[in-house]
N, C-alpha and C positions, 0 to 999 in steps of 0.2 A: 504494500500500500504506500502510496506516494505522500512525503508529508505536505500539509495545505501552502505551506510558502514555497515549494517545489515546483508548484506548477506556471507561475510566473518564469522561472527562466527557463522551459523544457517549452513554452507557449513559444517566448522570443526565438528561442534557439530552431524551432520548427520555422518560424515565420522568415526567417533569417537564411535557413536553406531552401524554402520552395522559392523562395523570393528568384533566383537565379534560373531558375526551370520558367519561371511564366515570362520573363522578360529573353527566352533564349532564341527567339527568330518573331522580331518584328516585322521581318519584308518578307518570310517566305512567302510561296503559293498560297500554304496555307490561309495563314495569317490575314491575304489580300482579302478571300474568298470570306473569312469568319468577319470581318470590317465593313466587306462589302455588303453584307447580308442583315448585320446588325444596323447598320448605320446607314441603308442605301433607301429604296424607294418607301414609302410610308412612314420614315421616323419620325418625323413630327408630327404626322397626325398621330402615330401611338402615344408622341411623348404628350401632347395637349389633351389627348384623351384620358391620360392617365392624370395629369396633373389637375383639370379642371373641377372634378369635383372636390379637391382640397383647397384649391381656391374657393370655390363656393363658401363651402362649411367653414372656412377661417373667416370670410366676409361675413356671411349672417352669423357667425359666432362674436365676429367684433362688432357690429353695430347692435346685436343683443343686449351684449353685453356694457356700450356705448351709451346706449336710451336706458339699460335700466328699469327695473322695477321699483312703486312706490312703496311703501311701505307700508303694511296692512294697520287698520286704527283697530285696535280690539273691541270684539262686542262687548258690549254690557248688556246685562240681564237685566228681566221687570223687575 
């Protein structure tokens, strides 16, 4: 069993070696083909489709919370 501070420098030390493997052929064929596919026709309409309804809800979440509610007068009784 690993001790709990352990895993901070075994986290680094992983991160630290794949780090070399993903950055290992930015120009292959490959690489072109994964870039072109992600980032070619439709990506803005995916990316505005994704992003607009958090735009939304952040706006009516801020003018919600902008206006405000009044503050209720408590009832009294006969």
């Amino acid at each position: 069993m690993m001790r709990p501070g352990g895993l901070q420098p075994f986290a680094l030390m992983v991160g630290l070696l794949m780090t070399p493997v993903a950055l290992a052929c930015p120009d292959c064929p490959t690489a072109r083909v994964v870039w072109t596919s992600v980032l070619g026709e439709g990506f803005w309409n995916h990316l505005v489709m994704v992003l607009v309804p958090f735009l939304l809800i952040g706006a009516l979440s801020a003018l919600l919370y902008r206006v405000g509610l009044s503050p209720r007068e408590p009832e009294t009784g006969p």
